[in-house]
PyMOL commands that place a pseudoatom at each C-alpha (Angstrom):
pseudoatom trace, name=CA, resn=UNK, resi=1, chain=A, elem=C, hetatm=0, pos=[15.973, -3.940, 3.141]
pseudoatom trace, name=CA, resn=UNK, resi=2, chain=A, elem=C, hetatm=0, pos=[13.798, -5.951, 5.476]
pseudoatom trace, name=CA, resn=UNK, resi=3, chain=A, elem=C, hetatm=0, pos=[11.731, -8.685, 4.863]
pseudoatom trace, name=CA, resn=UNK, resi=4, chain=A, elem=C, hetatm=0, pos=[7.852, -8.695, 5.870]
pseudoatom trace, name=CA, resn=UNK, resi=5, chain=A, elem=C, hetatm=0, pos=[5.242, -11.091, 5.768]
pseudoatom trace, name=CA, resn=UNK, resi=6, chain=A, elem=C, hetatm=0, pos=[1.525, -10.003, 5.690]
pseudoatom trace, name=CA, resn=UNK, resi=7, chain=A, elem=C, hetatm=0, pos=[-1.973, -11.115, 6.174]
pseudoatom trace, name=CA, resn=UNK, resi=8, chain=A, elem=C, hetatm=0, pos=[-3.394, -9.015, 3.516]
pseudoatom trace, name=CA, resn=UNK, resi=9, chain=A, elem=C, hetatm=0, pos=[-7.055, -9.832, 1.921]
pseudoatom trace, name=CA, resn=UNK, resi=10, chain=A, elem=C, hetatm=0, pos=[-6.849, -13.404, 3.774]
pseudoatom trace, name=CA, resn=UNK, resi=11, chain=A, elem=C, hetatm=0, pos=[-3.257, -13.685, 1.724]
pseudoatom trace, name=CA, resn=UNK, resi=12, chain=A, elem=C, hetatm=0, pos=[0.162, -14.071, 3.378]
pseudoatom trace, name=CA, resn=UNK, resi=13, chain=A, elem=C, hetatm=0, pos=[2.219, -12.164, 1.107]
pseudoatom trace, name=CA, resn=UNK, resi=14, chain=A, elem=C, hetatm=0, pos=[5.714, -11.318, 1.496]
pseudoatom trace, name=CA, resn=UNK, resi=15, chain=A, elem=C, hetatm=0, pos=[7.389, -7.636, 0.616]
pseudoatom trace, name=CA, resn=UNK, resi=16, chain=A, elem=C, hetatm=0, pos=[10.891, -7.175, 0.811]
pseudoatom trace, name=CA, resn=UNK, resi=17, chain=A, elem=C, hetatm=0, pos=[10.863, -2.792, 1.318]
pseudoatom trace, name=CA, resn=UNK, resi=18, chain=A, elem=C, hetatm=0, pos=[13.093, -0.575, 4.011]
pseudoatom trace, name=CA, resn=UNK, resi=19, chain=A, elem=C, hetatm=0, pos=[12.252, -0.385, 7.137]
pseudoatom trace, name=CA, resn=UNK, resi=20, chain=A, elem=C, hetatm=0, pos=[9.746, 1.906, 8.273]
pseudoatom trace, name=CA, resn=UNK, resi=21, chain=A, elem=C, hetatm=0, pos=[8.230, 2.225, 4.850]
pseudoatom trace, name=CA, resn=UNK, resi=22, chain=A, elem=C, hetatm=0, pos=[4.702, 2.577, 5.240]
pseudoatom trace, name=CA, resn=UNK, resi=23, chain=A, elem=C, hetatm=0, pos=[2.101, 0.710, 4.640]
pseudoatom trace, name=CA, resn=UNK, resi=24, chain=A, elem=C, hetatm=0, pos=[0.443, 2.402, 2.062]
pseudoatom trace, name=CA, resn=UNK, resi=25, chain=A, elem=C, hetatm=0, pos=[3.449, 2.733, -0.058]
pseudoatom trace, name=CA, resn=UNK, resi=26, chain=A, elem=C, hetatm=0, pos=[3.755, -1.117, 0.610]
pseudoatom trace, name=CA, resn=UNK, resi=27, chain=A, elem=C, hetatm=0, pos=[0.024, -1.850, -0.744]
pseudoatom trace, name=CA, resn=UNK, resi=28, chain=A, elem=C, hetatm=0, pos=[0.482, 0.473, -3.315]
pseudoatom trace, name=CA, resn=UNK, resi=29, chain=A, elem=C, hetatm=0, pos=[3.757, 0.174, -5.155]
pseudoatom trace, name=CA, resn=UNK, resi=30, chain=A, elem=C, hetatm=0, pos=[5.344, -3.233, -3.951]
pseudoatom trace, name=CA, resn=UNK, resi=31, chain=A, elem=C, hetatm=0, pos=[1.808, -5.352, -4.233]
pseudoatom trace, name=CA, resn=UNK, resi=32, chain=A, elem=C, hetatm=0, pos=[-0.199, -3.695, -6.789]
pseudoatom trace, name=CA, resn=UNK, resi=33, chain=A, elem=C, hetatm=0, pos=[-3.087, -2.819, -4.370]
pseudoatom trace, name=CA, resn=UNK, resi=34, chain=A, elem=C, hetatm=0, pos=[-3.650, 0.811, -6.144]
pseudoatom trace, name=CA, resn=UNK, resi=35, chain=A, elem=C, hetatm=0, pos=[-7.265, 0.967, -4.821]
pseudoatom trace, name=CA, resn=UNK, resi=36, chain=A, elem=C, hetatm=0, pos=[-5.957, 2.315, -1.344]
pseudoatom trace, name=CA, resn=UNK, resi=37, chain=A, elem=C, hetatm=0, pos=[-5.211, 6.355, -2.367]
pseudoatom trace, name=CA, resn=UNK, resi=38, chain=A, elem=C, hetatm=0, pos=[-2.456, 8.861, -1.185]
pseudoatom trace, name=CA, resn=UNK, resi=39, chain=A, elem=C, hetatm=0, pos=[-3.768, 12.051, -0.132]
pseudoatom trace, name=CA, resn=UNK, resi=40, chain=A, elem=C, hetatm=0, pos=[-2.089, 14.236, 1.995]
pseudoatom trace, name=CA, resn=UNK, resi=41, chain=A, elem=C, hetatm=0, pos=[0.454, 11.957, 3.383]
pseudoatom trace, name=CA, resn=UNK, resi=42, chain=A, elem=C, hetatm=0, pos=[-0.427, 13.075, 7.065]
pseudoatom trace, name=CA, resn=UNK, resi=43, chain=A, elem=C, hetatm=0, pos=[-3.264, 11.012, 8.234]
pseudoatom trace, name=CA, resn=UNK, resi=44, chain=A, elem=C, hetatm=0, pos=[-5.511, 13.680, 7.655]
pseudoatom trace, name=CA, resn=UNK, resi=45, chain=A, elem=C, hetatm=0, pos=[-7.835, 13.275, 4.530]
pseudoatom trace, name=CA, resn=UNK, resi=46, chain=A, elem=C, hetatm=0, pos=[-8.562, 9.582, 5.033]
pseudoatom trace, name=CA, resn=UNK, resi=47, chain=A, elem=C, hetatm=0, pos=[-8.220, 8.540, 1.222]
pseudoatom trace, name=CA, resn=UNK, resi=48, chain=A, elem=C, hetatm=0, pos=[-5.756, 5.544, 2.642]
pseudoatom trace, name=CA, resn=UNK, resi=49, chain=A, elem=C, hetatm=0, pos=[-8.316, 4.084, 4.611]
pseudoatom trace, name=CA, resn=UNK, resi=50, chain=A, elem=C, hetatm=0, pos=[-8.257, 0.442, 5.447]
pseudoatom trace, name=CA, resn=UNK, resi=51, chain=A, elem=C, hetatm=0, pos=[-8.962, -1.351, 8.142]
pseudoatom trace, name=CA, resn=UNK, resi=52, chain=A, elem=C, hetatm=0, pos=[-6.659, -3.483, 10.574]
pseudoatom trace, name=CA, resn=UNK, resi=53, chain=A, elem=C, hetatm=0, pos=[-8.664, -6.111, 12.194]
pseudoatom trace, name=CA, resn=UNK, resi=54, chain=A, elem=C, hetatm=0, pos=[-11.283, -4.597, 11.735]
pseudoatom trace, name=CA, resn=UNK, resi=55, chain=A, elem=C, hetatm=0, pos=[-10.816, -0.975, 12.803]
pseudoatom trace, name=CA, resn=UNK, resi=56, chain=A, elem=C, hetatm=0, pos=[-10.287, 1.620, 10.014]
pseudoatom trace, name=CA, resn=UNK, resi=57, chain=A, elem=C, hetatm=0, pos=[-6.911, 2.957, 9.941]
pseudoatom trace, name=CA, resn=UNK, resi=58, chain=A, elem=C, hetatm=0, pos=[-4.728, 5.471, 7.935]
pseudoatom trace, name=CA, resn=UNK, resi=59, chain=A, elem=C, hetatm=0, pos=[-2.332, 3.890, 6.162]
pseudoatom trace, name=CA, resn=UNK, resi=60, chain=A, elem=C, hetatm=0, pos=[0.087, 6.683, 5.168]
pseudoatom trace, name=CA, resn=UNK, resi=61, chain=A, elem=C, hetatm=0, pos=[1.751, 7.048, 8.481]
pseudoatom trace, name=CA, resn=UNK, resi=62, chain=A, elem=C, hetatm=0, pos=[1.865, 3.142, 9.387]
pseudoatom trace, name=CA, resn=UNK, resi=63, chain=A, elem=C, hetatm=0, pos=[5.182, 1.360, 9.157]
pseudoatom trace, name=CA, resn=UNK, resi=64, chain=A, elem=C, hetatm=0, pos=[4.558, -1.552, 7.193]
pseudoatom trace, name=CA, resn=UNK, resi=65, chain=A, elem=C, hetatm=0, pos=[7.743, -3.274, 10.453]
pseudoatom trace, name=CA, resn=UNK, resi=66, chain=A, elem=C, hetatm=0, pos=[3.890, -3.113, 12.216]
pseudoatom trace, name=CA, resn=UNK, resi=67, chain=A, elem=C, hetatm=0, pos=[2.715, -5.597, 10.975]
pseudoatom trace, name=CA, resn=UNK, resi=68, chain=A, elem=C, hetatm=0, pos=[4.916, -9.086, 11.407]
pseudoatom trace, name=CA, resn=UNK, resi=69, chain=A, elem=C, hetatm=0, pos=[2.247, -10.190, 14.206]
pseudoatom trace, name=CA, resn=UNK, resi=70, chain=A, elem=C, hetatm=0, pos=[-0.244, -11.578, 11.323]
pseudoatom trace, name=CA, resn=UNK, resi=71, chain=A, elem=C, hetatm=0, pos=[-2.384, -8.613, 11.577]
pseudoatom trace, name=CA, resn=UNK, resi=72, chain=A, elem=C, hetatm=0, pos=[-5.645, -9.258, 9.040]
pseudoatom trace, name=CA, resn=UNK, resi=73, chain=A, elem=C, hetatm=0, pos=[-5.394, -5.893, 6.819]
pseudoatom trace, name=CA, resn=UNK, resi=74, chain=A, elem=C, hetatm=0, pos=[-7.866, -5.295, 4.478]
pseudoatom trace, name=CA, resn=UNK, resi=75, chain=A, elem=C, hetatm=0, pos=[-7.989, -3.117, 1.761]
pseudoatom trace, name=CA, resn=UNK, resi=76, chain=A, elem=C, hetatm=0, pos=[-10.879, -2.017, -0.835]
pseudoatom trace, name=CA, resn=UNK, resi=77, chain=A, elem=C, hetatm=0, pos=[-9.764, -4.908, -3.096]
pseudoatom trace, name=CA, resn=UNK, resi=78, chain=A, elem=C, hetatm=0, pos=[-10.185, -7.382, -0.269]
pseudoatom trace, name=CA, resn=UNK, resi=79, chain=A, elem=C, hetatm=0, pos=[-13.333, -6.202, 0.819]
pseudoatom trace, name=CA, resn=UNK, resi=80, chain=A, elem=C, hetatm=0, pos=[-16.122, -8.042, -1.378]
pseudoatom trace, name=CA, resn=UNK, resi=81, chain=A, elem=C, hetatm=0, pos=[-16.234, -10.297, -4.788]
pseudoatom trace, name=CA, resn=UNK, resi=82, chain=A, elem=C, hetatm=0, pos=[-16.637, -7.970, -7.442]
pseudoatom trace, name=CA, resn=UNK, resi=83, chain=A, elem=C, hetatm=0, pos=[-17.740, -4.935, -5.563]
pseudoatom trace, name=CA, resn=UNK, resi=84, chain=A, elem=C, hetatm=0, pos=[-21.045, -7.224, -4.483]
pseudoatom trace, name=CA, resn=UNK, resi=85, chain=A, elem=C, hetatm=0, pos=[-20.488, -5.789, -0.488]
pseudoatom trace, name=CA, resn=UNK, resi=86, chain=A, elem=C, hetatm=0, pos=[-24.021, -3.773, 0.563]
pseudoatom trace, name=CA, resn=UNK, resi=87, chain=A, elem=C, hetatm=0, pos=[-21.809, -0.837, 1.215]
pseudoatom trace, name=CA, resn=UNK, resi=88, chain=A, elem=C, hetatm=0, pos=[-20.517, -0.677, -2.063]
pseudoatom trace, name=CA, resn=UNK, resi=89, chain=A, elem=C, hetatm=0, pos=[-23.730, -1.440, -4.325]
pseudoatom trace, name=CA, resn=UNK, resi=90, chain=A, elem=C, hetatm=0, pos=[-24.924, 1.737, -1.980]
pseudoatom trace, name=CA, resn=UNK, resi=91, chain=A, elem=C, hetatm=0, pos=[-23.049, 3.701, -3.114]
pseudoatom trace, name=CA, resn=UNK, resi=92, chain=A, elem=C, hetatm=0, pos=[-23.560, 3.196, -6.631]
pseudoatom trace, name=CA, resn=UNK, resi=93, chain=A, elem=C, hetatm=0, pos=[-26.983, 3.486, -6.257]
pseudoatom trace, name=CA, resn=UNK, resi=94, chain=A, elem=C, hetatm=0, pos=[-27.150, 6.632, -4.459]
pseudoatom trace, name=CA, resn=UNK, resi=95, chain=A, elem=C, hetatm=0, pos=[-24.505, 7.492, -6.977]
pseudoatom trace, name=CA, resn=UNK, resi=96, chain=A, elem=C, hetatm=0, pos=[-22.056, 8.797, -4.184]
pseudoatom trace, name=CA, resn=UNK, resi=97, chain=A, elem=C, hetatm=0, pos=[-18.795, 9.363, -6.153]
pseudoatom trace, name=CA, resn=UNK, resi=98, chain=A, elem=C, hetatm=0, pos=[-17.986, 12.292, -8.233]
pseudoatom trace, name=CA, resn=UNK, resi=99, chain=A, elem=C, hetatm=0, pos=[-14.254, 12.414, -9.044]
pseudoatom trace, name=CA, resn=UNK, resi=100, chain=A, elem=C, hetatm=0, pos=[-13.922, 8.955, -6.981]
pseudoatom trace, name=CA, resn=UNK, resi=101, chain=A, elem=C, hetatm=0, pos=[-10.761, 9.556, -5.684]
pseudoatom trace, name=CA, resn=UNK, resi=102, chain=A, elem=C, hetatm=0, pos=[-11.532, 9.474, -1.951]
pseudoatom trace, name=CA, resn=UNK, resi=103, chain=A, elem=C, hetatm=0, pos=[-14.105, 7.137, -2.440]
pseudoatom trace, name=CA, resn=UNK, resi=104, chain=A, elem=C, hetatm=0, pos=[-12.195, 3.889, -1.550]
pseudoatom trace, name=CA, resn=UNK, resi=105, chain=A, elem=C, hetatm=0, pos=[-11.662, 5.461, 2.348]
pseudoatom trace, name=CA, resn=UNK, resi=106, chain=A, elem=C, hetatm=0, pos=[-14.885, 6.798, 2.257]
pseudoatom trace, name=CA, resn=UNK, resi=107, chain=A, elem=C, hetatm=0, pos=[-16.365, 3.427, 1.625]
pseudoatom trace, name=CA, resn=UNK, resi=108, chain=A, elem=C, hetatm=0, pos=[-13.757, 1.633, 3.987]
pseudoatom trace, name=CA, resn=UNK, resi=109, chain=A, elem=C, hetatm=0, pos=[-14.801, 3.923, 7.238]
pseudoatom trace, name=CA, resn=UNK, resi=110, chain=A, elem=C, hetatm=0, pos=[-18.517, 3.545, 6.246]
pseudoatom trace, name=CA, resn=UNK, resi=111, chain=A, elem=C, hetatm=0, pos=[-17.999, -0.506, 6.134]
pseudoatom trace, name=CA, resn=UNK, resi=112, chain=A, elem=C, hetatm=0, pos=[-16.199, -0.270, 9.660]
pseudoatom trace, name=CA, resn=UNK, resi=113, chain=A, elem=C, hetatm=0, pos=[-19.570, 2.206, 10.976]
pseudoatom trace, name=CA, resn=UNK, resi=114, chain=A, elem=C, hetatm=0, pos=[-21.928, -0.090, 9.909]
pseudoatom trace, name=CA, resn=UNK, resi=115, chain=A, elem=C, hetatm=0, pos=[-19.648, -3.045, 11.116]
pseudoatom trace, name=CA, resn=UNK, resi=116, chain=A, elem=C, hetatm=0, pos=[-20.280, -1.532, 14.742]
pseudoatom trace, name=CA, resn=UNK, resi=117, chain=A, elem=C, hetatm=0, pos=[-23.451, 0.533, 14.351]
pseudoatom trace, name=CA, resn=UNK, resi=118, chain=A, elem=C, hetatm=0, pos=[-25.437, -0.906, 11.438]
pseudoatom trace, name=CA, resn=UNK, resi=119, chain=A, elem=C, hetatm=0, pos=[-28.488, 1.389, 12.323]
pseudoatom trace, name=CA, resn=UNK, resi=120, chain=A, elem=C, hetatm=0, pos=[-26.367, 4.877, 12.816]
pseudoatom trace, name=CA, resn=UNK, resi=121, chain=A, elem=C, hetatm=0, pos=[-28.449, 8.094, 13.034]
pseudoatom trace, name=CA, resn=UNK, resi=122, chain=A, elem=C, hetatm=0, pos=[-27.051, 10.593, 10.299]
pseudoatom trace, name=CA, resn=UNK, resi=123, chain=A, elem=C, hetatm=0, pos=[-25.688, 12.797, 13.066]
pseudoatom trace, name=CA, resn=UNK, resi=124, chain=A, elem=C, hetatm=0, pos=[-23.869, 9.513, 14.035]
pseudoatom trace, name=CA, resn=UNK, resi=125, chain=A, elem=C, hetatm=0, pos=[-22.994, 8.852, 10.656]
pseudoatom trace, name=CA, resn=UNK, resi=126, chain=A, elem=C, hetatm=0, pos=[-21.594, 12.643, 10.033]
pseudoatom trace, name=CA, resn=UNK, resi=127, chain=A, elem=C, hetatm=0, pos=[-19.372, 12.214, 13.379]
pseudoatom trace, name=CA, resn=UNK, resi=128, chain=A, elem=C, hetatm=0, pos=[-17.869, 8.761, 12.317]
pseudoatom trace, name=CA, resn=UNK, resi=129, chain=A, elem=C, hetatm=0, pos=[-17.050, 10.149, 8.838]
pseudoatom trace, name=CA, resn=UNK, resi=130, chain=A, elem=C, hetatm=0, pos=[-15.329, 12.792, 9.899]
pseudoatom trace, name=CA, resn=UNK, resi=131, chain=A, elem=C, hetatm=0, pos=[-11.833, 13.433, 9.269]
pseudoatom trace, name=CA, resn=UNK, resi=132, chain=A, elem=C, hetatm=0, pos=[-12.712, 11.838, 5.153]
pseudoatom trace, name=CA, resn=UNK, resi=133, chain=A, elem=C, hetatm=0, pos=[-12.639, 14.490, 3.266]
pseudoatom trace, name=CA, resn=UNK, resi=134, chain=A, elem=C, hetatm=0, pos=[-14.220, 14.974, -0.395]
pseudoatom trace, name=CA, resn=UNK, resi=135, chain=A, elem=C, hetatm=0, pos=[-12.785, 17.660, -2.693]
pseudoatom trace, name=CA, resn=UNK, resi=136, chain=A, elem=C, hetatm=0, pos=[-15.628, 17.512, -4.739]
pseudoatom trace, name=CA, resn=UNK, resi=137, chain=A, elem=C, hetatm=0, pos=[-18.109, 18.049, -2.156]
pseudoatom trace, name=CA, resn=UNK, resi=138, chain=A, elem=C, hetatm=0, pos=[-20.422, 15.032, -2.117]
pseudoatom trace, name=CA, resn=UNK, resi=139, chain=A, elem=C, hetatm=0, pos=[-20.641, 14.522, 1.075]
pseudoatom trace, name=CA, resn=UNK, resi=140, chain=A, elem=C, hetatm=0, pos=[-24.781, 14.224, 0.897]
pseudoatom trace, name=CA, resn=UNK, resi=141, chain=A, elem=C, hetatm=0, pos=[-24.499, 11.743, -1.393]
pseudoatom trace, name=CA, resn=UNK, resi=142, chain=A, elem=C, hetatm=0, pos=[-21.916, 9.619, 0.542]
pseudoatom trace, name=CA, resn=UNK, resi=143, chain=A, elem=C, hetatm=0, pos=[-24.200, 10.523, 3.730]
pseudoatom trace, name=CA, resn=UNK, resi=144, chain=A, elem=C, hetatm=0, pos=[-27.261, 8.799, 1.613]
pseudoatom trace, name=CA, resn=UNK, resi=145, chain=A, elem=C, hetatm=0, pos=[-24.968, 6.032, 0.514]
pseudoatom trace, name=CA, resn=UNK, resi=146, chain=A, elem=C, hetatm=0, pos=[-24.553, 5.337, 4.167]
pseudoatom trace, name=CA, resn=UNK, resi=147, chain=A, elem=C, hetatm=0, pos=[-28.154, 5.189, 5.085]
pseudoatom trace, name=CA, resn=UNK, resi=148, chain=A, elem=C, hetatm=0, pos=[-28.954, 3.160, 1.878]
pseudoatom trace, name=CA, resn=UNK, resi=149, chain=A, elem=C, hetatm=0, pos=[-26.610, 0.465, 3.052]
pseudoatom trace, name=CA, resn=UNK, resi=150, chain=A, elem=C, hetatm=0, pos=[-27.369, 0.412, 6.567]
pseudoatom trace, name=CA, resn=UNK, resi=151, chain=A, elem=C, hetatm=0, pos=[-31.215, -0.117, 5.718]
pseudoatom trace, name=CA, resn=UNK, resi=152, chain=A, elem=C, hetatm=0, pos=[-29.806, -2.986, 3.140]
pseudoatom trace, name=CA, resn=UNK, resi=153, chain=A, elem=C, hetatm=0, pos=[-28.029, -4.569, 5.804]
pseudoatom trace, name=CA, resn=UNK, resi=154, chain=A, elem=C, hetatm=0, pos=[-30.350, -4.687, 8.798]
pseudoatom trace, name=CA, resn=UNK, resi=155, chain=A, elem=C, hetatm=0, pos=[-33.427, -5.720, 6.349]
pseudoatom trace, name=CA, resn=UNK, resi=156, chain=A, elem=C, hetatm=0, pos=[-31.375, -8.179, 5.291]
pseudoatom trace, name=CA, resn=UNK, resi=157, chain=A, elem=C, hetatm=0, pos=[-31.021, -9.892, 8.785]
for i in range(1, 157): cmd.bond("trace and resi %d" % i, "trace and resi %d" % (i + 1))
show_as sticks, trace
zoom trace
């Protein structure tokens, strides 16, 4: 066992796991961050979503020993008071979730659009989203979500 400490949510918090465990198993069982999902285990569905200075990552294939340079992850938890951020109160509104499974990399990869587009076309918003996938299929919800959020945002500037 190795010892890690790691700039999580603005928190340094300190895991003691094997080496090469990833990340996600790190968040999930070892800090009690549940909100990050397992999907498929192979980078692929983007239900581990979070973001690593910024960018959106998958966190099922990260080893958490990539992370002892102070890194700032954040994860669904860490991303607003409450579930108060603009992305999030869009998607409630435009009542986006149906199972809710995905939802919490869903919402992560839309933050990190709008975080470097915050006017995105739909076809923009359809290519950034890509590679999230939704079992149940609400992908035009989640697309409206977006495009709720981003018009939130930039009238808000």
């Amino acid at each position: 066992m190795a010892k890690y400490r790691l700039n999580i949510n603005t928190k340094k918090l300190d895991v003691e796991v094997d080496e090469g465990t990833s990340l996600l198993w790190v968040l999930r069982e070892h800090l009690g961050l549940t909100g990050t999902k397992f999907g498929c285990g192979i980078s692929q569905c983007g239900a581990c979503t979070i973001h690593v200075d910024g960018q959106p990552m998958r966190s099922c294939l990260l080893p958490v020993d990539d992370f002892v340079n102070g890194q700032k992850i954040t994860t669904i938890e860490g991303l607003s008071e409450g579930g108060n951020h603009p992305v999030q109160k869009a998607w409630i509104e435009a009542q986006a979730p149906q199972c809710g499974y995905c939802q919490s990399g869903q919402i992560m990869q839309a933050v990190a659009l709008l975080e470097e587009n915050p006017n995105p076309t739909r076809e923009e918003i359809k290519v950034y989203m890509n590679g999230n996938l939704c079992r149940c299929g609400t992908y035009m919800r989640i697309l409206d979500a977006i495009e709720l959020a981003s018009k939130n945002i930039t009238e808000s500037v």
